[in-house]
TORMAR-541147 format. One record per atom (N, C-alpha, C): residue number from 1; residue in one letter; chain; x, y, z. Coordinates in steps of 0.1 Angstrom, whole numbers, plus 5000, padded with zeros to 4 digits. Example, Ala and Ser with C-alpha at 12.3 -4.5 7.8 and 13.67 -1.06 7.14 Angstrom:
REM residues 2
{k: 1 | r: A | c: A | px: 5132 | py: 4943 | pz: 5078}
{k: 1 | r: A | c: A | px: 5123 | py: 4955 | pz: 5078}
{k: 1 | r: A | c: A | px: 5132 | py: 4967 | pz: 5078}
{k: 2 | r: S | c: A | px: 5128 | py: 4978 | pz: 5071}
{k: 2 | r: S | c: A | px: 5137 | py: 4989 | pz: 5071}
{k: 2 | r: S | c: A | px: 5129 | py: 5000 | pz: 5079}
END
This chain:
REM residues 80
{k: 1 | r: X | c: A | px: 8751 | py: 8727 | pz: 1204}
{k: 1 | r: X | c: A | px: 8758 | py: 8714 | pz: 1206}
{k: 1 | r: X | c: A | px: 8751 | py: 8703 | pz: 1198}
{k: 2 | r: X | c: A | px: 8756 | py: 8693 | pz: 1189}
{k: 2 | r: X | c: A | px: 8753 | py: 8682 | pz: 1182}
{k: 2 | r: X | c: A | px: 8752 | py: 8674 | pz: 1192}
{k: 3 | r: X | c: A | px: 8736 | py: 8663 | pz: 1191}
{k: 3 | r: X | c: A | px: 8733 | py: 8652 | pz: 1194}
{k: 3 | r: X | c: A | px: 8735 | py: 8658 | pz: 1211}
{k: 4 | r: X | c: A | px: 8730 | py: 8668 | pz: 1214}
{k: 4 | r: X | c: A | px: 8729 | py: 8672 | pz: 1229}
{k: 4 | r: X | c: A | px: 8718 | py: 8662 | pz: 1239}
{k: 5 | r: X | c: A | px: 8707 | py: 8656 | pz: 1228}
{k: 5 | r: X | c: A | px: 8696 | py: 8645 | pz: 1233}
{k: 5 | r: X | c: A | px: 8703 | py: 8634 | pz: 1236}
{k: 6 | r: X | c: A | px: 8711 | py: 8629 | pz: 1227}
{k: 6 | r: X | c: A | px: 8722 | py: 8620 | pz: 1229}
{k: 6 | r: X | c: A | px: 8731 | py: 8618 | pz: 1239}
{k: 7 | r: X | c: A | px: 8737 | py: 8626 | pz: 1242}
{k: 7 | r: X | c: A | px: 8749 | py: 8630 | pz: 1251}
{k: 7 | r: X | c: A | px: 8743 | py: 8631 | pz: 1266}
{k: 8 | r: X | c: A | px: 8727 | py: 8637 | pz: 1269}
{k: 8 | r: X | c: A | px: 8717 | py: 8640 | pz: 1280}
{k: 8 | r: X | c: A | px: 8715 | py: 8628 | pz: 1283}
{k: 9 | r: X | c: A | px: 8708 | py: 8619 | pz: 1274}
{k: 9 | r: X | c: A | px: 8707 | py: 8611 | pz: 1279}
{k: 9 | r: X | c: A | px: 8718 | py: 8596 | pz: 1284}
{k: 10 | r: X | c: A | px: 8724 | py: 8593 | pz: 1278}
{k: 10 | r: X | c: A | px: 8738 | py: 8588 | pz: 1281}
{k: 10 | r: X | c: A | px: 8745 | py: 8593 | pz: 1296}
{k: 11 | r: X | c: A | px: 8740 | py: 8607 | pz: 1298}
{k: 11 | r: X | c: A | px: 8745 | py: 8607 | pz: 1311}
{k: 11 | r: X | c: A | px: 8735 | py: 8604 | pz: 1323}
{k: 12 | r: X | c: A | px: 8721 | py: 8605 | pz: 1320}
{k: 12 | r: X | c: A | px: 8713 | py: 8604 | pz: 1325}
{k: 12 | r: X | c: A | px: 8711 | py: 8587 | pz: 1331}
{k: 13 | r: X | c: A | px: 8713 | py: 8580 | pz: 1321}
{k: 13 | r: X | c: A | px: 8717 | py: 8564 | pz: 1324}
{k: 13 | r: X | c: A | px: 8723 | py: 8557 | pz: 1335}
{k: 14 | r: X | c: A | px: 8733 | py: 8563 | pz: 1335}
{k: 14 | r: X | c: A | px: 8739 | py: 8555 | pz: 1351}
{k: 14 | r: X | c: A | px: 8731 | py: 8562 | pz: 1366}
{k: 15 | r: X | c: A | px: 8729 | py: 8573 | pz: 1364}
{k: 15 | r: X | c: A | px: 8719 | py: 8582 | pz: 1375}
{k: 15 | r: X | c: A | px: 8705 | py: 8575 | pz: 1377}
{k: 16 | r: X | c: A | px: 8701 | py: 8569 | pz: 1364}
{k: 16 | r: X | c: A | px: 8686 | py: 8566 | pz: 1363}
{k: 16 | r: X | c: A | px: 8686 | py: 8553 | pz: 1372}
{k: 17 | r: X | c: A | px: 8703 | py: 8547 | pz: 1372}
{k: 17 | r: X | c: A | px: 8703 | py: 8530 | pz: 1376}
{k: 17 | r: X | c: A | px: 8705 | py: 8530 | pz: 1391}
{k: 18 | r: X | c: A | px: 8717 | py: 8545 | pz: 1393}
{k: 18 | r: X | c: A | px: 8719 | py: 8545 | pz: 1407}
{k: 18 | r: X | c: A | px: 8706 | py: 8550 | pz: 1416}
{k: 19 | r: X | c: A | px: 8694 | py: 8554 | pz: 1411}
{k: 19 | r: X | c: A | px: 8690 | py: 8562 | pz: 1418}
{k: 19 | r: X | c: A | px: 8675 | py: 8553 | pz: 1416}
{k: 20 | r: X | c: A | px: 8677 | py: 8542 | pz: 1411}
{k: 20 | r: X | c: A | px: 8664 | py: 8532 | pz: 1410}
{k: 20 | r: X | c: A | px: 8651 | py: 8539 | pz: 1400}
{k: 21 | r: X | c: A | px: 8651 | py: 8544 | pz: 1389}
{k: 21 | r: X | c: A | px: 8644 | py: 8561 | pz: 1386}
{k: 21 | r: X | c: A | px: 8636 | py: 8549 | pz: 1377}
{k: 22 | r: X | c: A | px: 8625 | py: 8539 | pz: 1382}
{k: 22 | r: X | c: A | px: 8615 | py: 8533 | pz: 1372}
{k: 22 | r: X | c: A | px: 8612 | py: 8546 | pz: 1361}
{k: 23 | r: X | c: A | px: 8606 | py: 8558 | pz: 1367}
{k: 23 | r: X | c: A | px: 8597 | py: 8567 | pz: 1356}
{k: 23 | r: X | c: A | px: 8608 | py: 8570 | pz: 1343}
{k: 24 | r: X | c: A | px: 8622 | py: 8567 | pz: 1347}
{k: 24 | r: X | c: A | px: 8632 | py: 8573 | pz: 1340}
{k: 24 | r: X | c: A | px: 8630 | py: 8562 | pz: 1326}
{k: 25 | r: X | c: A | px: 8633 | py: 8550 | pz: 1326}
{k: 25 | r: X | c: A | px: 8630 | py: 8544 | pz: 1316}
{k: 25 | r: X | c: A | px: 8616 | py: 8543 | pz: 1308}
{k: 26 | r: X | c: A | px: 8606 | py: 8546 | pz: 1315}
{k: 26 | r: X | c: A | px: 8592 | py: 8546 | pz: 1310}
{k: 26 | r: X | c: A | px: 8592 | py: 8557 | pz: 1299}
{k: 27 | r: X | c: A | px: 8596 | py: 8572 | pz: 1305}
{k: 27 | r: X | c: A | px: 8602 | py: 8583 | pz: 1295}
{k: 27 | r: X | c: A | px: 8612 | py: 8576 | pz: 1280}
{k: 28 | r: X | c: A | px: 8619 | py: 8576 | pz: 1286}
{k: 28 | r: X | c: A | px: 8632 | py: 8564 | pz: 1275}
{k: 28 | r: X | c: A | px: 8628 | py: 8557 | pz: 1266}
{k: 29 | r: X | c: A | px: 8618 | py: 8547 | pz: 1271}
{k: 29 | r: X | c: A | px: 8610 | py: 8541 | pz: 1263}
{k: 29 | r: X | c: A | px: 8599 | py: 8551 | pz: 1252}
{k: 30 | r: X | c: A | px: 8591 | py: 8555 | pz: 1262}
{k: 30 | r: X | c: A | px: 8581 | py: 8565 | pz: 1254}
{k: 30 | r: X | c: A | px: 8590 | py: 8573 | pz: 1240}
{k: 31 | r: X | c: A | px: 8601 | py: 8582 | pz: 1246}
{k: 31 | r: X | c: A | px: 8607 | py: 8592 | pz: 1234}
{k: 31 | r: X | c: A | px: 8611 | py: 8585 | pz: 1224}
{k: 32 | r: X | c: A | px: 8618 | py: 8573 | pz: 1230}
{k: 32 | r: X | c: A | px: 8625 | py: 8564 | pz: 1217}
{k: 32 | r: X | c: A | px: 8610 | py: 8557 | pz: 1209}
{k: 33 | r: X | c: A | px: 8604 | py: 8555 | pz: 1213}
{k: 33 | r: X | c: A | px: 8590 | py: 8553 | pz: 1206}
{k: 33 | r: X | c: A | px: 8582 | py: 8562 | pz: 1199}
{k: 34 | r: X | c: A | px: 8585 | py: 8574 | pz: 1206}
{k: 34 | r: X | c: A | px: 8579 | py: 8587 | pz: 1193}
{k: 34 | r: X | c: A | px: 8588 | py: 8592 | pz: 1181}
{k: 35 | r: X | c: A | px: 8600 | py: 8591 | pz: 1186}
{k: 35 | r: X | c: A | px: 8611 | py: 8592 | pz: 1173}
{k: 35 | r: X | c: A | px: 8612 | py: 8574 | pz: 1163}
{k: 36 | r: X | c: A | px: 8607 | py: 8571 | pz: 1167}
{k: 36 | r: X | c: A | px: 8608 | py: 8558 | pz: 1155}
{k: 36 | r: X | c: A | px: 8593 | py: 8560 | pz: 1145}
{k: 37 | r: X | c: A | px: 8585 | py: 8560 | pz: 1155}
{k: 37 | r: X | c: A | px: 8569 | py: 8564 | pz: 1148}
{k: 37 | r: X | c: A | px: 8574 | py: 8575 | pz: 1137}
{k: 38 | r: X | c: A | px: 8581 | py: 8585 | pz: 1143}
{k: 38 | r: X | c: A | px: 8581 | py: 8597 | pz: 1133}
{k: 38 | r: X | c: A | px: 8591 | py: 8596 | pz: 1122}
{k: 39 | r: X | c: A | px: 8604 | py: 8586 | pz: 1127}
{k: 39 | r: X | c: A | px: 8610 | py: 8585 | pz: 1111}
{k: 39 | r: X | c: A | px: 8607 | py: 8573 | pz: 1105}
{k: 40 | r: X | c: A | px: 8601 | py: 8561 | pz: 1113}
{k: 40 | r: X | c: A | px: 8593 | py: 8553 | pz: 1101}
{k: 40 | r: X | c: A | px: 8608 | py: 8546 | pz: 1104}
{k: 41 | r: X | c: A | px: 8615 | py: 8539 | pz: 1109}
{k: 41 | r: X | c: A | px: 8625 | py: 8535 | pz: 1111}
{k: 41 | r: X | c: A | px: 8629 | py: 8527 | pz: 1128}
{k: 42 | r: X | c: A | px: 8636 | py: 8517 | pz: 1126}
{k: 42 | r: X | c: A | px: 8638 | py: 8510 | pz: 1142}
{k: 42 | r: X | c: A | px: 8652 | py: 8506 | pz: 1138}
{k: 43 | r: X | c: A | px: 8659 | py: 8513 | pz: 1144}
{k: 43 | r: X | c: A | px: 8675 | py: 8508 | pz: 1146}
{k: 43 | r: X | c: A | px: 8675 | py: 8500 | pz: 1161}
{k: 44 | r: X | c: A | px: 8672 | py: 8487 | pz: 1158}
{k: 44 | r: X | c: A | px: 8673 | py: 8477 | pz: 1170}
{k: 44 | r: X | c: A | px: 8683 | py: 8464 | pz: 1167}
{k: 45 | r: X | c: A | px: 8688 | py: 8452 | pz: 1163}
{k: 45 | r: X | c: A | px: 8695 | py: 8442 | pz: 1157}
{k: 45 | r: X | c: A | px: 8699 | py: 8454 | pz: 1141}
{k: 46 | r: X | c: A | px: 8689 | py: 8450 | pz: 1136}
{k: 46 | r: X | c: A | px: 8695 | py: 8458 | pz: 1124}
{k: 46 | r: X | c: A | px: 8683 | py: 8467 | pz: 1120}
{k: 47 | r: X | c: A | px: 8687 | py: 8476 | pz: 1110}
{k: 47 | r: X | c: A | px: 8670 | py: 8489 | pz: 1103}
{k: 47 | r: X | c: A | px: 8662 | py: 8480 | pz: 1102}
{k: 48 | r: X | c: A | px: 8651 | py: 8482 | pz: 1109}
{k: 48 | r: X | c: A | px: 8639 | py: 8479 | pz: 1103}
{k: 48 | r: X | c: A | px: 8627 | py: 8489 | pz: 1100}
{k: 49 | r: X | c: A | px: 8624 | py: 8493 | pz: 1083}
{k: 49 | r: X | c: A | px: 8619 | py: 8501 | pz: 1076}
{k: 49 | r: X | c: A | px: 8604 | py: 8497 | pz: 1080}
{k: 50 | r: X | c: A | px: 8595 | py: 8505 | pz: 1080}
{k: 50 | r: X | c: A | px: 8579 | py: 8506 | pz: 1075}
{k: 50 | r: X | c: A | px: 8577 | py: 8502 | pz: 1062}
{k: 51 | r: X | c: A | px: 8584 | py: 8508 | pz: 1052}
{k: 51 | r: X | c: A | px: 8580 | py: 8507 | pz: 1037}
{k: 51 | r: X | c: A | px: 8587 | py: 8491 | pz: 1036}
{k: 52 | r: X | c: A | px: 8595 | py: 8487 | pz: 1039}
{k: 52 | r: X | c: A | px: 8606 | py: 8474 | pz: 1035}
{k: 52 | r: X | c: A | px: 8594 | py: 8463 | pz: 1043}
{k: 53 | r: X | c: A | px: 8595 | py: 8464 | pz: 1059}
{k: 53 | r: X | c: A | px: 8587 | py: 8451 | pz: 1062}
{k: 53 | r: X | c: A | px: 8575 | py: 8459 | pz: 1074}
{k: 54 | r: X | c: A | px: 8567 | py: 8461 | pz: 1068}
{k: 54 | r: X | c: A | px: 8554 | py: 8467 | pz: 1075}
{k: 54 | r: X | c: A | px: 8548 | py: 8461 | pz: 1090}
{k: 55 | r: X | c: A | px: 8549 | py: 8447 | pz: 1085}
{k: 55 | r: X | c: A | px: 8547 | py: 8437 | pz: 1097}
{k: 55 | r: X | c: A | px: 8552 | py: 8441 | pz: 1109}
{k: 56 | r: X | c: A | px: 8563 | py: 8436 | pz: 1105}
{k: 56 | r: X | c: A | px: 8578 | py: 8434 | pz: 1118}
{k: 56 | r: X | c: A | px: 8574 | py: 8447 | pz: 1127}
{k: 57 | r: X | c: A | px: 8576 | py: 8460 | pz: 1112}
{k: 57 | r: X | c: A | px: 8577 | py: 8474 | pz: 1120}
{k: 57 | r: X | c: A | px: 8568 | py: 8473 | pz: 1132}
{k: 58 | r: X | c: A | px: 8553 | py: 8470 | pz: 1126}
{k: 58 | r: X | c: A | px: 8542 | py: 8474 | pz: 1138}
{k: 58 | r: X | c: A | px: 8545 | py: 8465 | pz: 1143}
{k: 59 | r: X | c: A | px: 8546 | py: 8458 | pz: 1147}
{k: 59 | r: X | c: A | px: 8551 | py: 8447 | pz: 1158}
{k: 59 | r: X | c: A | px: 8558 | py: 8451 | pz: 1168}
{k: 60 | r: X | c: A | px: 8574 | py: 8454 | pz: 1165}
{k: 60 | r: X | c: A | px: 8579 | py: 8463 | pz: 1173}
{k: 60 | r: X | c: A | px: 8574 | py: 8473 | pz: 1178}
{k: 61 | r: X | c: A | px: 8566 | py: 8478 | pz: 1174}
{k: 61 | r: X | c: A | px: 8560 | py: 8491 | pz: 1179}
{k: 61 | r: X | c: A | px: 8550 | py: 8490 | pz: 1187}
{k: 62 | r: X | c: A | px: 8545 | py: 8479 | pz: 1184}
{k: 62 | r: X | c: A | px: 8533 | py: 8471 | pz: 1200}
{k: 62 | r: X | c: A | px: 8548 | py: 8471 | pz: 1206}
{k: 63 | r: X | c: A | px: 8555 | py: 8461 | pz: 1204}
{k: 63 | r: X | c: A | px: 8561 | py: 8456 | pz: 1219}
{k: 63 | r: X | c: A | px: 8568 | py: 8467 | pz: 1225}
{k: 64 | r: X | c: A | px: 8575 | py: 8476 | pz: 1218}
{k: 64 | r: X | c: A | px: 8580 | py: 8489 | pz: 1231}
{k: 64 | r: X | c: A | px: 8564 | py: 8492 | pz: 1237}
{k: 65 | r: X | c: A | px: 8555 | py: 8499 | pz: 1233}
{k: 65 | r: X | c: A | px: 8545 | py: 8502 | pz: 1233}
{k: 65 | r: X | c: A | px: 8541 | py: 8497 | pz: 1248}
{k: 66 | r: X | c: A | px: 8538 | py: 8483 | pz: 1248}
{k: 66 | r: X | c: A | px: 8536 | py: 8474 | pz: 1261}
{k: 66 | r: X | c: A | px: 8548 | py: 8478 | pz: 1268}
{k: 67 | r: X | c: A | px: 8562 | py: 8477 | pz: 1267}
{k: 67 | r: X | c: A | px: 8574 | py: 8477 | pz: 1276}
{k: 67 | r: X | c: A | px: 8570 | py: 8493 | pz: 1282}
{k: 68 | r: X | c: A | px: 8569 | py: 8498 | pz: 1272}
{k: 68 | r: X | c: A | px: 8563 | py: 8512 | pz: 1279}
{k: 68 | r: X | c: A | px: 8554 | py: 8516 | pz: 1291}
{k: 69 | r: X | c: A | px: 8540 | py: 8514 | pz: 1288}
{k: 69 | r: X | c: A | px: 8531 | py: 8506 | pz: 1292}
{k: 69 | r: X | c: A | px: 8533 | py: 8502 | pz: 1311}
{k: 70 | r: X | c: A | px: 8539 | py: 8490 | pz: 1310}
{k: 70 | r: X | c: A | px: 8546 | py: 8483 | pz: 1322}
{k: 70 | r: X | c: A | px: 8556 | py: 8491 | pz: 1329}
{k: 71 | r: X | c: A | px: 8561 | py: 8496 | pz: 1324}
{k: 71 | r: X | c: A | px: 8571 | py: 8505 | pz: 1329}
{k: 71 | r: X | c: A | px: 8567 | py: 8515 | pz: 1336}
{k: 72 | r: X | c: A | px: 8560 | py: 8519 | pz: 1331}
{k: 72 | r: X | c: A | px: 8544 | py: 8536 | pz: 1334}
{k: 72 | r: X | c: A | px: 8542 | py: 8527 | pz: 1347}
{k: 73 | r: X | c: A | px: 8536 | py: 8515 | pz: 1343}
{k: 73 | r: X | c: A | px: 8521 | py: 8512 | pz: 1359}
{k: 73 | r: X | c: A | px: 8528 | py: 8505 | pz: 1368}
{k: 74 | r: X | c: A | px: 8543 | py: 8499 | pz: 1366}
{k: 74 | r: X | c: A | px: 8553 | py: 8492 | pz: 1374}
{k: 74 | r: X | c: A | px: 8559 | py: 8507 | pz: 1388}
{k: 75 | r: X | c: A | px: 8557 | py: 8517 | pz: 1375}
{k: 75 | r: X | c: A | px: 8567 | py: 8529 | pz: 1381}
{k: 75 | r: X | c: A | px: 8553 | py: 8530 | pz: 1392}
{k: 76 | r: X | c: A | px: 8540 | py: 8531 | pz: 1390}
{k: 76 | r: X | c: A | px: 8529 | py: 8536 | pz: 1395}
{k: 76 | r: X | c: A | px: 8525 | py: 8528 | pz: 1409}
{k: 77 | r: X | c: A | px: 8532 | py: 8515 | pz: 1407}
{k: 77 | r: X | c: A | px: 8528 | py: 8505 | pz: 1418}
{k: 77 | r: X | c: A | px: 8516 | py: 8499 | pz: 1415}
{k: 78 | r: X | c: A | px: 8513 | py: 8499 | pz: 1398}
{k: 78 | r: X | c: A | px: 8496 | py: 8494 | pz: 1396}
{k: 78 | r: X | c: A | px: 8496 | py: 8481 | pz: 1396}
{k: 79 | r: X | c: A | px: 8506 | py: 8476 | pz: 1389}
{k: 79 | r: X | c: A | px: 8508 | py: 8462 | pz: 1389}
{k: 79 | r: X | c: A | px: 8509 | py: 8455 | pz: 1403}
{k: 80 | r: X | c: A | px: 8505 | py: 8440 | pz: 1406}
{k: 80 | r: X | c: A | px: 8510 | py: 8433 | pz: 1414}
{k: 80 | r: X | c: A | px: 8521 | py: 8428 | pz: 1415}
END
């Protein structure tokens, strides 16, 4: 099946919202963070390349990185 990660998750979405699933976005976050690392690419507003604007890229990649992060120790109850 094409884009079966696609399609999984998409259904996974409204379940994650009805069922309050914090760890579910922390994951979400995480994968979508290891597939951008690995193609060098962030389809967010519009492409933003590694090679084109190096900055921006790591930038964004801190900030999921922290949304991540928060998400993990929110899900954990570390946070206050």
């Amino acid at each position: 099946m094409k884009k079966w990660k696609t399609i999984l998750a998409l259904l996974m979405m409204p379940i994650a919202i009805y069922f309050n699933w914090g760890w579910f976005w922390a994951l979400f976050i995480l994968l979508g963070l290891l597939h951008v690392i690995k193609s060098k690419e962030i389809h967010f507003v519009e492409v933003v390349k590694e090679k084109e604007t190096p900055i921006l890229y790591w930038v964004m990649i801190v900030v999921w990185t922290l949304l991540a992060l928060y998400s993990i120790l929110n899900y954990l109850n570390i946070l206050m």
